[in-house]
Rosetta silent file (secondary structure, phi, psi, omega in degrees, C-alpha in Angstrom):
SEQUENCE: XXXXXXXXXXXXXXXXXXXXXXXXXXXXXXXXXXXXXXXXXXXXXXXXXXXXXXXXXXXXXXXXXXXXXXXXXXXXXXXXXXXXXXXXXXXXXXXXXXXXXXXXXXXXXXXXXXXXXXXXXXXXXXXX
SCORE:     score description
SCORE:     0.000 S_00000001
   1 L     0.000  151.913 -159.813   33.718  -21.710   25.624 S_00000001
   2 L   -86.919  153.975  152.781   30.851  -24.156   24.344 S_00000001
   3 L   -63.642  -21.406 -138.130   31.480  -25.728   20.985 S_00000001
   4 L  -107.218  -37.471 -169.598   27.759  -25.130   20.514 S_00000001
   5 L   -90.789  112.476 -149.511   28.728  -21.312   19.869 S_00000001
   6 L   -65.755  120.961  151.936   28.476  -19.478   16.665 S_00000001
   7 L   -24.765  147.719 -173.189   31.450  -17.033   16.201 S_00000001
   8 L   -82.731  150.198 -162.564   30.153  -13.584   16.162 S_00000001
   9 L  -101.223  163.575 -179.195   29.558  -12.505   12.172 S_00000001
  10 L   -97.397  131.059 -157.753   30.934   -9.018   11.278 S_00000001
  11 L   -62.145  132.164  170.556   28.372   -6.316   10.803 S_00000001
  12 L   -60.479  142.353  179.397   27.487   -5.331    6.953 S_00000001
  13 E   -71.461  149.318  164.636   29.488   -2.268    5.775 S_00000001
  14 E  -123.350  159.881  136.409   26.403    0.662    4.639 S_00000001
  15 L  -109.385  154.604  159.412   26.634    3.531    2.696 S_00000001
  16 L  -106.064   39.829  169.002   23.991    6.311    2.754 S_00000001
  17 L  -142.693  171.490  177.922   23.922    7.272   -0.605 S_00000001
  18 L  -126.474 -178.731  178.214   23.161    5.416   -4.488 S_00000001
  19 L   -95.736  136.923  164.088   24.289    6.130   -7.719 S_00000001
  20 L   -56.885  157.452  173.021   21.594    8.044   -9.999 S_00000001
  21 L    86.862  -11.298 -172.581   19.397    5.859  -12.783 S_00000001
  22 L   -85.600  125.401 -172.360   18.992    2.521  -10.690 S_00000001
  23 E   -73.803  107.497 -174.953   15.503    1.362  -11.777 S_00000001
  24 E   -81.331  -56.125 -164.720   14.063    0.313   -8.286 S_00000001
  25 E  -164.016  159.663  159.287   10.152   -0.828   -9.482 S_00000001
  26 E   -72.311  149.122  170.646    7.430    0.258  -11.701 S_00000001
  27 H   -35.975  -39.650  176.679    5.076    3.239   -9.631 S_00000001
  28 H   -73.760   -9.052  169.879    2.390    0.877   -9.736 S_00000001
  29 H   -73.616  -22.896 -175.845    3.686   -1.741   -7.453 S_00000001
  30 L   -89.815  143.745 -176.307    3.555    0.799   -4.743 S_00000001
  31 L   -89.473  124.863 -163.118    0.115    1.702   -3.269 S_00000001
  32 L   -99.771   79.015   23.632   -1.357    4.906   -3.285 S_00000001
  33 L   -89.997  139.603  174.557   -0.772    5.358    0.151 S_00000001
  34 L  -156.622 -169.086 -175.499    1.707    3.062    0.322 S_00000001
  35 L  -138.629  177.293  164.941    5.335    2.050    0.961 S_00000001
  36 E  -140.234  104.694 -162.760    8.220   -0.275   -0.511 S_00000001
  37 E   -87.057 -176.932 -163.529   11.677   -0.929    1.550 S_00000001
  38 E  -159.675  115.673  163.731   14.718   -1.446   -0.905 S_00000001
  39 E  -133.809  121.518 -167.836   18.528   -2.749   -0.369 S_00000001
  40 L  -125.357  109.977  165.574   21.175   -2.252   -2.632 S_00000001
  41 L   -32.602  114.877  175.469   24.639   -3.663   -3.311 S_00000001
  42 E  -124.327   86.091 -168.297   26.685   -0.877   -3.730 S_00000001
  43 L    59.314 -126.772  168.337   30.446   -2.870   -3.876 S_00000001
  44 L   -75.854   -1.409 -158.425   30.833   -4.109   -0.318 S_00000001
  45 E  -117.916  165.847  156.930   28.540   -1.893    1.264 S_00000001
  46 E  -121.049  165.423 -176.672   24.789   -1.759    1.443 S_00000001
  47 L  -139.184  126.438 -152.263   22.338    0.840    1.225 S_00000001
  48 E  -114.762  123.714  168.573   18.888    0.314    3.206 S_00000001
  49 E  -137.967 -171.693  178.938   15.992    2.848    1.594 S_00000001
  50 E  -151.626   89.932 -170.846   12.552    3.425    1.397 S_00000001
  51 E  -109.091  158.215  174.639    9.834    4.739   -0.787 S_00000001
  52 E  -129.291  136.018  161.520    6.594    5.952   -0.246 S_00000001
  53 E   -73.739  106.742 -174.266    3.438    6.875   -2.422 S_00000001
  54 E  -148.615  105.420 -163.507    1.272    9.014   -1.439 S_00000001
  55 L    74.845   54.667  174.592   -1.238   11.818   -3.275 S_00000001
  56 L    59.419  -26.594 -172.378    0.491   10.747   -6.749 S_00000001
  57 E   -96.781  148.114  156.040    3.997   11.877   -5.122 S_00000001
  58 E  -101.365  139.114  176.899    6.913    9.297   -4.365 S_00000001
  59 E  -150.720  126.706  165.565    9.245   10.233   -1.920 S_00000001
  60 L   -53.571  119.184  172.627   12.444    8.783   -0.761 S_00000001
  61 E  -163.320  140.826  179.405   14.001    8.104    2.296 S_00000001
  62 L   -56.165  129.218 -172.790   17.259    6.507    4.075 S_00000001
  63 L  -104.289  102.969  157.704   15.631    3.863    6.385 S_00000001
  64 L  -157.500  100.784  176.344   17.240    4.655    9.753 S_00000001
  65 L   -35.909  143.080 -179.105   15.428    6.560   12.408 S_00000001
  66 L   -65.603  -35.452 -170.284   17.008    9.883   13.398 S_00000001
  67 L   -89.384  -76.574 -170.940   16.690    9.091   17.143 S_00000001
  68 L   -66.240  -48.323  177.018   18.368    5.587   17.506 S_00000001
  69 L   112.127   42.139  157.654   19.511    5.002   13.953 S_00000001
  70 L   -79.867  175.334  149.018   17.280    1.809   13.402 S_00000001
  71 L   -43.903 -173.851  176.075   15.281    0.499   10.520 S_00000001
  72 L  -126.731  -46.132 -155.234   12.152    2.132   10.739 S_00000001
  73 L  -110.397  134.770  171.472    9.622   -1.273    9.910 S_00000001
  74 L   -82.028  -18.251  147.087    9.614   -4.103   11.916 S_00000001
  75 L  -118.648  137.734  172.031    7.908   -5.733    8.931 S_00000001
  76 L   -21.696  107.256 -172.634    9.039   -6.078    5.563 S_00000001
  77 L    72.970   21.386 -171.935    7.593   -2.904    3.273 S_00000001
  78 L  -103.447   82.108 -172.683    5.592   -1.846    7.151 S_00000001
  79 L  -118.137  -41.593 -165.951    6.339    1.741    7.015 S_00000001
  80 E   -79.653  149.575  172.474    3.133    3.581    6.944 S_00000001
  81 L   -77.327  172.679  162.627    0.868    3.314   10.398 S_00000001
  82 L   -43.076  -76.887  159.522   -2.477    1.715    9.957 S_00000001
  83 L   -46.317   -5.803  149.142   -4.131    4.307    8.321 S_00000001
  84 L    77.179   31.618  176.849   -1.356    4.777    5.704 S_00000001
  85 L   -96.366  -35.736 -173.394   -1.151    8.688    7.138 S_00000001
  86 E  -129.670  158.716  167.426    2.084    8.859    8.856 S_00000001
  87 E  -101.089  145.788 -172.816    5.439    6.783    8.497 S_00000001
  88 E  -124.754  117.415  152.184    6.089    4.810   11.797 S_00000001
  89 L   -47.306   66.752 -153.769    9.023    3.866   13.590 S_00000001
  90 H   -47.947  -81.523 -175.831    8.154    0.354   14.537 S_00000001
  91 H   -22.362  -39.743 -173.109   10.685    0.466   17.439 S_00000001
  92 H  -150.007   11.007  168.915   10.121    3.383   19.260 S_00000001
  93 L    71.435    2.522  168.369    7.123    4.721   18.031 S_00000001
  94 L   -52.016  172.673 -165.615    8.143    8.034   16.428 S_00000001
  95 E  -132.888  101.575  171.495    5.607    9.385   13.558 S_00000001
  96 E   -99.176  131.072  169.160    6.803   11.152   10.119 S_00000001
  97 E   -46.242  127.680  177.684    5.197   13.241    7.348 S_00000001
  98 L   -53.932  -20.165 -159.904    5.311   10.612    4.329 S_00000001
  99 L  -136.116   -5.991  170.398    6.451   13.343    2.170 S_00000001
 100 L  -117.949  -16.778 -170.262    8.404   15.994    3.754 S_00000001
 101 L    79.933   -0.459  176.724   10.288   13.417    6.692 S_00000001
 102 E   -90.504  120.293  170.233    9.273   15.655    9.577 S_00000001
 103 L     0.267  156.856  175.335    9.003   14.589   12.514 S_00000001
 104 L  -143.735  -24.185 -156.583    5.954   14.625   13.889 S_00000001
 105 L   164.946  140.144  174.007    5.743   12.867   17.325 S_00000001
 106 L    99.914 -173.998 -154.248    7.869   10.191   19.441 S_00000001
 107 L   -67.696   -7.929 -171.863   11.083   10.607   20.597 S_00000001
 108 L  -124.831   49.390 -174.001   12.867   12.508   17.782 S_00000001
 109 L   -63.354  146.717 -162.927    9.918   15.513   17.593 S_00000001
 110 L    29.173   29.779  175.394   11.262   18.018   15.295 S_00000001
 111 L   -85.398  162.263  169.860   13.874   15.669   13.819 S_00000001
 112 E  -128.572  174.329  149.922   13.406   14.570    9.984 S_00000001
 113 L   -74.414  152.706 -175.675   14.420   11.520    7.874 S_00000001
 114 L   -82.397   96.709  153.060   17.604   11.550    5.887 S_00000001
 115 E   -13.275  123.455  176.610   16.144   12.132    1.986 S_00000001
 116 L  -107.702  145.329  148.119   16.982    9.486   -0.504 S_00000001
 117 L   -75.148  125.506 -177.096   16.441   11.463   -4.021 S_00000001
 118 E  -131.355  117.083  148.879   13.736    9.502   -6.301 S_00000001
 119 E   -63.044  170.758  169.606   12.509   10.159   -9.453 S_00000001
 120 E  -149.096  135.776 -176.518    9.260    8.446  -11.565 S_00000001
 121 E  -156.235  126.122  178.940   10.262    8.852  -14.869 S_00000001
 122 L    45.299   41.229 -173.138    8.022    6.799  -17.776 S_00000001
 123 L    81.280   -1.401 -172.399    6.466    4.672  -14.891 S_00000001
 124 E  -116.085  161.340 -177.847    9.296    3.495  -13.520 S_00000001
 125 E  -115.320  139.286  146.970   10.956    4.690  -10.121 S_00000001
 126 E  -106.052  160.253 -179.839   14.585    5.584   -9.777 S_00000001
 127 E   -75.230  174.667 -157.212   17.242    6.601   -8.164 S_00000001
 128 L  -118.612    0.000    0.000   17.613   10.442   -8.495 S_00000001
């Protein structure tokens, strides 16, 4: 074995759920349509989300596609397609309503997203 070769690192622990009340951002940093990703220390574990703005509603959602169980954006906050209509699966090209998680198109057609519960409460977004 080369000397040259980096030990393999052990995979971050997740959870898929938060604790209610954690103050993510104010509503206005997100763009209306728009998107934000989010990761949060929870102990040892992490928790990978997502929200999106769209029509005045915020909506939540665990970022892992239903059909492989990626990320969904291949760039930082890149959730929405170009036209800020659908949420996009960078990877594999699946397509989701921004505001219900259903499927739409791509490989996991009549699949949803896993909900994150979000509130906007005095301008600020939270966990729900």
């Amino acid at each position: 074995m080369s000397e040259d070769v980096a030990p393999p690192t052990e995979e971050r622990k997740r959870v898929w759920k938060t604790p209610p009340g954690v103050a993510l951002c104010a509503e206005s940093d997100i763009a209306d349509p728009g998107s934000r990703g989010f990761v949060l220390q929870i102990g040892e574990a992490f928790f990978h989300g997502f929200v999106v703005r769209k029509d005045g509603v915020v909506a939540g959602w665990v970022d892992r596609c239903p059909h492989a169980g990626f990320p969904l954006a291949i760039e930082l906050d890149r959730y929405l397609t170009p036209d800020a209509s659908l949420i996009l699966c960078g990877w594999h090209g699946a397509v989701f309503e921004p505001l219900s998680g259903e499927c739409k198109g791509g490989p996991c057609a009549g699949g949803r997203l896993t909900p994150w519960p979000v509130q906007v409460a005095g301008g600020i977004i939270r966990t729900a």
